[in-house]
C-alpha positions, 0 to 999 in steps of 0.5 A: 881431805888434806895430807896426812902427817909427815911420816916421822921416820924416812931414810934414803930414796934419794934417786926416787926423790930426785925424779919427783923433783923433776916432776913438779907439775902433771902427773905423776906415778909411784909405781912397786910392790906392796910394802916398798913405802910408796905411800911414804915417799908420797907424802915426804916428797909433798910435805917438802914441797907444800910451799910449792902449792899453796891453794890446797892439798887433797888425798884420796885412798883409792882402797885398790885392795880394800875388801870393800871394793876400789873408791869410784871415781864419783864417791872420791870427786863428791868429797874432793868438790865439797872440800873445794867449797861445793855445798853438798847438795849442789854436787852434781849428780854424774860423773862427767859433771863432777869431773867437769866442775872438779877441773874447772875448780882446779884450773889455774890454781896450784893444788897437790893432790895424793891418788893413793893405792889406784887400781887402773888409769880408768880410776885416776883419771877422773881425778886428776886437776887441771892444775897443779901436781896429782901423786899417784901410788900403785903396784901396777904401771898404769895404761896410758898414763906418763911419768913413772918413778919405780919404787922397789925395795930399799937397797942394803944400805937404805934398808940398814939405815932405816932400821938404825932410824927406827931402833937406834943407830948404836944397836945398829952400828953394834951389830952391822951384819946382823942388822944386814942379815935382818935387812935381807930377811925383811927384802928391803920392804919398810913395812917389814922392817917397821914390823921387825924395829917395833919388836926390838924397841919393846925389847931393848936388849934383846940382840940384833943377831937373836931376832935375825937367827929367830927369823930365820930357824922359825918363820918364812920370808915376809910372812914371818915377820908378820908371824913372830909379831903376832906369836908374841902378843898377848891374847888379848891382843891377838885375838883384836887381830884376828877380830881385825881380820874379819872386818869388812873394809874401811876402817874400824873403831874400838866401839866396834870390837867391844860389842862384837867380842864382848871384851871389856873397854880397858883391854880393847883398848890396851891390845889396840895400844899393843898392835900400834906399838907392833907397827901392824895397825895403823889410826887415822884422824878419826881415831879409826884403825886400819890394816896395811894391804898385807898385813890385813891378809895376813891377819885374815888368814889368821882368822880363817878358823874363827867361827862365821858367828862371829863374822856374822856379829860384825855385819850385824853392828854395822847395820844396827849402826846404819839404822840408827843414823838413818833413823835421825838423817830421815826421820818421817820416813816408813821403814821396814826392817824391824830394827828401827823398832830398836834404835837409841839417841844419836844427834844429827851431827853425831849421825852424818859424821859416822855415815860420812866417816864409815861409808867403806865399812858399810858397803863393805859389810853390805858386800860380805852379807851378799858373799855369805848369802845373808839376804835377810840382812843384804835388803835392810842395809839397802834400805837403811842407806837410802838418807845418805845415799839421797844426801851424798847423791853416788847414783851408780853406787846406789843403784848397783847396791840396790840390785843387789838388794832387790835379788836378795829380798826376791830370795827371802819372798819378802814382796814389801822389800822388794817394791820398797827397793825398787822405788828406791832404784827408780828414784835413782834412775830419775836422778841421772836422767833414766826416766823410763828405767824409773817408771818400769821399776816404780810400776812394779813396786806399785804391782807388788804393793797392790797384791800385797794390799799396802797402802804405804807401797803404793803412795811411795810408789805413785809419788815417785812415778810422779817424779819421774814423769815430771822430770821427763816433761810429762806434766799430765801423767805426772799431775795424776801420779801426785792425785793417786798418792795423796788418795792413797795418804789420804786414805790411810789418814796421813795428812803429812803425806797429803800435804806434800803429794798437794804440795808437789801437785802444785808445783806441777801445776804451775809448770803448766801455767795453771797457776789459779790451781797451783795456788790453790794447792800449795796455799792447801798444803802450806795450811796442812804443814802449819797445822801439823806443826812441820816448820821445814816443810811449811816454810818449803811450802812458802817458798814455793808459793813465794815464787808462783806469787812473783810469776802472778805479778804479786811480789810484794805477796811472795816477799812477804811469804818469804820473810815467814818462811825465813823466820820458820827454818831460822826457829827450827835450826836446819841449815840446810832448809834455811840456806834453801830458803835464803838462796830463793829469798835472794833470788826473788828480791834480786827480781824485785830490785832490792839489790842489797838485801838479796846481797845479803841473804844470798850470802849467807847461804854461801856461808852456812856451807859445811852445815849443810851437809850435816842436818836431817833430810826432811825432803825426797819422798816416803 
């Protein structure tokens, strides 16, 4: 989430430069069209200033043209508060609590944040702090917002200049119309002349005079200095290009090209070599590669004739990929999509740092499966993103996708995926507060899975009615959902499944102050996860049992409940559970009056932090 590097090439901007000078605090933005070097210019001017503003620096790419849709507000402030230190599960679920937190954070403090490619002031400002200076790049004057610089393209002196950084100033001051003539022809744009300047340093005697008369006779203005870099790369790479102008959006990696165009490692890598020395890919720090807006059109018009067969193969590797990371983020999950059937090894870390790191590949394939009408595919990348969605917590996103996800299992006839779906949309409504919303869908997903005869539908779906209703203070209701579900588990044989449904019954229970009966529940389930040698869900158990222990004025019980339950998620090495209990083991010592201990346990479930976001999801339901 910090500033990328200093651009290694800038030449002129002086006026522009001067305006940000005078612009050290607020807002504001860098406003031209596509190719002037807003972004550049951006992260010049900050990395000059960076001094200026030494609590931090924040980026977001707000994607206005990526083919997977514009960043939501809320995807960019769930990453900018876990930057700020905010454990992931305790972002807050909408977007007016994450804004209200983000400010709160900010107040005060001198941040820089870059807002790059913003496609509306709705758009940014979420994510402006309360303090510092936020950097907004756009091809558009955004409504309502103050302090524009204008960006267009560099004057014929500028323009000349940067060429002579890029190629060399003795091929420049050799030829000095000849470099103006190029300069014209590229309209003063940096990425033109970054395109122009790569082909003359792989040709170092190749004249200045000979690439602008081959500009000239061969190709049109823009498009063509795009056109005669592509003309001259190998096939190989080329055919990478093209591959590239097909991809969904996001980033995409050579993992990705090898298995879809069945090239050999050794010469994906050579012509991913060849298009960054031809300035018409760009790597991010995670060794990714990327399109600029232009060049990715430009590329995707070049792979209009390419078979949809091969669109088709990119879509599928993401959702082959978005299985297997699924498959280890949420393991005891039941799954309908038969390529789980199919998934390899991947650690849990290797898992979250691909989902972390491709979200906008997904959604963008997920997005062109809908386009090409691919239902098949559309309902089993909905099912698949259920861990990470549950994990990041990007409720609006979840539930627009998993509309999309219902319509298209409704089109296929496939009844399960569309009760599993609605389940998952339900848990969703629940989450932001839309309880009547969740029951409606979770009593058509139970519908379904009654005509269907699917035990696994039903107890999913009872168990998330249960959620519903005792998120809205139905305790009754939500007690006799939980009953239902651990009859229906029960009758299928899943103790695990038993388990839990007594587990969260018991929660319930003491909600309602039955607290004899919610002993008796929890101890129940705690026996059953013990038994079934689930050390998470035991120890979750525990705690629960811990704290209804203190309500009963049994402390010395609870803390003794909690010393196991610590010892258990500390030998099962999960993060996450373990911060969990030291956070509730802290709370009931500071209860009890064991000041220093609580100090202790609390803080290091402060300190576990980052792990948190990067372990198994052993909770949230079937």
């Amino acid at each position: 989430m910090t500033l990328a590097q200093l651009p290694s090439v800038f030449a002129g901007r002086a006026r522009e430069l001067a305006e940000l000078d005078a612009h050290r605090e607020g807002l504001v933005i860098l406003t031209g069209p596509a190719g002037a070097g807003k972004t550049t210019l951006a992260l010049h001017w900050l990395h000059r200033v960076r001094a200026d503003y030494p609590d931090g620096q924040l980026y977001a790419d707000l994607a206005a043209f990526d083919p997977a849709g514009p960043t939501t507000p809320e995807t960019v402030l769930h990453r900018f508060l876990t930057a700020l230190g905010v454990q992931a599960d305790e972002v807050p679920e909408t977007r007016e609590e994450r804004e209200a937190v983000y400010r709160s954070l900010t107040a005060g403090r001198a941040v820089a944040v870059l807002l790059d490619n913003a496609v509306s002031a709705a758009q940014v400002r979420p994510l402006l702090p309360a303090g510092g200076i936020a950097v907004v790049t756009s091809r558009w004057r955004l409504a309502g917002l103050a302090n524009y610089v204008e960006v267009g393209p560099l004057d014929g002196d500028e323009a000349v200049e940067l060429l002579a950084e890029l190629v060399g100033r003795e091929r420049v001051e050799a030829e000095p119309e000849a470099a103006g003539t190029l300069a014209t022809l590229c309209g003063g744009l940096p990425l033109a002349l970054a395109v122009v300047a790569a082909r003359l340093r792989a040709r170092p005697r190749r004249s200045l005079r000979r690439e602008a008369d081959s500009l000239t006779r061969r190709f049109a203005l823009r498009d063509g200095v795009f056109d005669a870099s592509v003309v001259r790369l190998s096939p190989a790479a080329a055919r990478l290009y093209r591959l590239g102008g097909l991809h969904p959006g996001g980033g995409f990696d050579a993992g990705m090209l090898i298995d879809v165009s069945g090239v050999e490692p050794e010469e994906v890598d050579d012509g991913l070599e060849e298009l960054l020395d031809a300035n018409l890919i760009e790597e991010d720090e995670y060794g990714r590669f990327r399109f600029h807006d232009l060049i990715r059109a430009h590329a995707a018009a070049s792979a209009e004739q390419e078979p949809d067969a091969l669109r088709r193969a990119i879509v599928e590797w993401y959702l082959k990929a978005l299985v297997r990371a699924d498959a280890v983020v949420h393991p005891h999950r039941w799954r309908l999509s038969p390529l789980y059937a199919e998934v390899g090894p991947m650690s849990a870390d290797e898992a979250w740092r691909w989902l972390d790191r491709e979200q906008a590949a997904v959604r963008g394939a997920l997005l062109e499966a809908e386009r090409q009408g691919w239902s098949e595919l559309v309902w089993q990348f909905c099912e698949a993103l259920w861990g990470f969605f549950v994990h990041r917590r990007d409720y609006a996103e979840w539930i627009e996708l998993q509309r999309l996800g219902i319509a298209a299992a409704q089109r296929c006839g496939h009844r399960l995926a569309e009760a599993r779906l609605r389940s998952q949309l339900g848990f969703a409504y629940a989450k932001v507060g839309r309880y009547r919303e969740a029951v409606a869908e979770n009593e058509l997903a139970l519908r379904l899975g009654r005509a269907e005869k699917h035990d696994l539908t039903m107890a999913t779906a009872l168990s998330h009615l249960g959620r519903a209703a005792r998120g809205s203070g139905d305790l009754l209701a939500a007690l006799d959902h939980f009953r239902d579900a651990a009859g229906v588990q029960a009758r299928m044989g899943v103790p695990r499944g038993v388990a839990l449904c007594r587990r969260r019954a018991g929660e319930v229970l003491a909600d309602l102050g039955r607290l004899e009966e919610a002993a008796a529940e929890l101890t129940a389930a705690a026996r059953a996860m013990a038994e079934l040698d689930d050390p998470v869900q035991y120890a979750r158990t525990l705690t629960a049992l811990a704290s209804l222990h203190a309500r009963r004025g049994r402390a010395e019980e609870g803390l003794a409940l909690m010393r196991e339950a610590l010892a258990m998620t500390r030998e099962a090495g999960s993060p996450a559970s373990l911060a969990e209990v030291l956070l509730a083991f802290g709370e009931l010592e500071t209860a009890s009056g064991r000041v220093e201990s609580a100090r202790k346990h609390l803080a290091e479930a402060r300190a576990l932090g980052e792990a948190r976001s990067r372990v198994p999801i052993e909770e949230s339901g079937t």
